[in-house]
N, C-alpha and C positions, 0 to 999 in steps of 0.2 A: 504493500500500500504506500503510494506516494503522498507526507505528510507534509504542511507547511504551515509555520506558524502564524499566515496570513489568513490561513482557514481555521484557527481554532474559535474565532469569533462567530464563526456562521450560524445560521438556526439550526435546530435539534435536526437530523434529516428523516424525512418520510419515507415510508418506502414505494418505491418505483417497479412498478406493475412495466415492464416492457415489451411491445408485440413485436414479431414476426421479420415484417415489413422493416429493411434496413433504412428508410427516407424518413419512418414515422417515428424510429426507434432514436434516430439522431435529432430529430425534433422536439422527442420528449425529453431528450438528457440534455439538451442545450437550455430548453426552455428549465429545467431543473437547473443548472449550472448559473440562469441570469437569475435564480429566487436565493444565491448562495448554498446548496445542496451539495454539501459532501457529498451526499451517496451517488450524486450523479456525478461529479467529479471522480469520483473515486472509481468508479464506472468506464470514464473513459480513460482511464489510466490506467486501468487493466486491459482494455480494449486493445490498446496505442501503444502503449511505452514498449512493449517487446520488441515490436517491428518497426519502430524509431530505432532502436537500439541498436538492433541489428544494420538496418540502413545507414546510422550513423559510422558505425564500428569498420562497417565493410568500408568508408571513402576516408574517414580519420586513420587510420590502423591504430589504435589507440582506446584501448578501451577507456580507460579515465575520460578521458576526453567524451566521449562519446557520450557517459553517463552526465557530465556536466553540461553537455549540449541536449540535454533531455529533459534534464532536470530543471533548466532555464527557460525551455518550452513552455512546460506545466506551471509555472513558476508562471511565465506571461499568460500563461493560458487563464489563470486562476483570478490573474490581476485585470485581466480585459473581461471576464466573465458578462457582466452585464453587457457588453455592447457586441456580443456575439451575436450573428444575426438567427434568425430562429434555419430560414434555411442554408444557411453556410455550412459547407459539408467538412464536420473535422477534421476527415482524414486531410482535405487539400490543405487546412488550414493549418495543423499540427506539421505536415510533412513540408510545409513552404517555410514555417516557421526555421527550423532545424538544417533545409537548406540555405537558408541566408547565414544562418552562423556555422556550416560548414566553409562557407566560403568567404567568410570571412577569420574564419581560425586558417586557411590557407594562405591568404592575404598577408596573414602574423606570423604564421612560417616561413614567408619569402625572407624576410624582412631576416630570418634565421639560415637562409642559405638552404632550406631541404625542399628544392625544387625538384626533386624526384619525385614526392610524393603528389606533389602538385598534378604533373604532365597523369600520374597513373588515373587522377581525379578526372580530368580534361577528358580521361580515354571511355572512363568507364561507368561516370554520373547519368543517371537518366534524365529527361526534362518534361515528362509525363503527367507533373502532377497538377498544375495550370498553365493557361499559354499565356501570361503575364510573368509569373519566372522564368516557363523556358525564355522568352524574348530576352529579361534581365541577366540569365544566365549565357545567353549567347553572345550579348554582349560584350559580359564579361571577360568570355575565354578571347574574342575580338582584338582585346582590351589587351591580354597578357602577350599574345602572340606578335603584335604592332608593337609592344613596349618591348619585345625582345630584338626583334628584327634592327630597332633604329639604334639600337646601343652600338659603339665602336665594336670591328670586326675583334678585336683580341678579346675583349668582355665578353662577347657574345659568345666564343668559340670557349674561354675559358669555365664559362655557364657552362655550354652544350658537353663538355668533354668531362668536367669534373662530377655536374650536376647530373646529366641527361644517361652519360654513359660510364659513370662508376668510376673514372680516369682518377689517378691521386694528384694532388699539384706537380709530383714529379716526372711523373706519367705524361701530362698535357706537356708539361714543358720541353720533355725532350723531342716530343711530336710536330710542337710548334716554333723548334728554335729557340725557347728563350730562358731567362732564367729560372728557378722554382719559387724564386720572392714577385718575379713580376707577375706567374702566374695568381699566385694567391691573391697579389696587391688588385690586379685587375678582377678575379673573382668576385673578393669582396667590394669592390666599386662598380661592378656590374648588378651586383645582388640589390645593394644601397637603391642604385639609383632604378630600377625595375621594381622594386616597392611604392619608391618615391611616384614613379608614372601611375603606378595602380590607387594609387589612395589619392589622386590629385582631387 
């Protein structure tokens, strides 16, 4: 049971007779979640949080992480409760949720140089879940691809070889002719400034 101590204040909860019908069943726990209802809360968080978890876990590799990108959901989820619309479908809502702070905890790993995990993200995220994220998330990748390209050729290549292809700085450099300090120095100044474009 996902517990928060934003919820301890709620009303007593009633209990929820739920039918059948997945359109009606999401209807009544929403309408339950805008009257502050634990049990409907609590409801969807049994429903959801597995297959967040999982979805998360598979594009972070990281289970910590995964569970703090979940737990921040339900967390919003709890705090927007009243303004949830009666037909807004949770699964689009919970799973849009969870993808913007996937990609933005990649965003924050650039920023750490583990552009590996990035590119595996780019390869393998779906965009299924509304066509207002895929569009944002198309952008996105857009976004990371144009800020790679326009970096100086030794950055880019020092990215592509350490980052992309497992190369160690000393590996790249004897590849590229250069020293093992210039490779890192342009690494890390190629990393900098490919954040810098992505968060402008």
């Amino acid at each position: 049971m996902c517990t928060f101590a934003a919820a301890e204040h709620s009303r007593p909860p009633q209990c929820i007779m739920l039918p059948h019908d997945d359109i009606l069943r999401e209807r009544l726990l929403i309408a339950g979640l805008r009257e502050d209802s634990r049990q409907a809360f609590d409801i969807i968080y049994r429903s959801y949080a597995g297959r967040l978890l999982a979805y998360c876990t598979t594009y972070t590799k990281n289970a910590e992480v995964a569970k703090e990108i979940v737990q921040e959901a339900f967390i919003k989820l709890w705090d927007m409760r009243r303004t949830v619309r009666p037909d807004q479908g949770l699964g689009a809502l919970l799973f849009t949720m969870v993808k913007h702070r996937i990609i933005d905890e990649f965003r924050r790993l650039l920023s750490r140089g583990i552009y590996d995990d990035y590119l595996r993200y780019v390869d393998c995220i779906e965009s299924d879940d509304t066509s207002a994220s895929a569009v944002e998330y198309g952008e996105f990748v857009a976004k990371v691809r144009k800020a790679l390209s326009s970096l100086p050729s030794t950055q880019r290549r020092a990215i592509e070889m350490c980052r992309l292809e497992g190369l160690s700085a000393k590996e790249a450099a004897a590849k590229l002719s250069l020293s093992e300090q210039t490779v890192k120095n342009s690494l890390s100044l190629g990393l900098k400034t490919l954040h810098k474009l992505l968060t402008q």
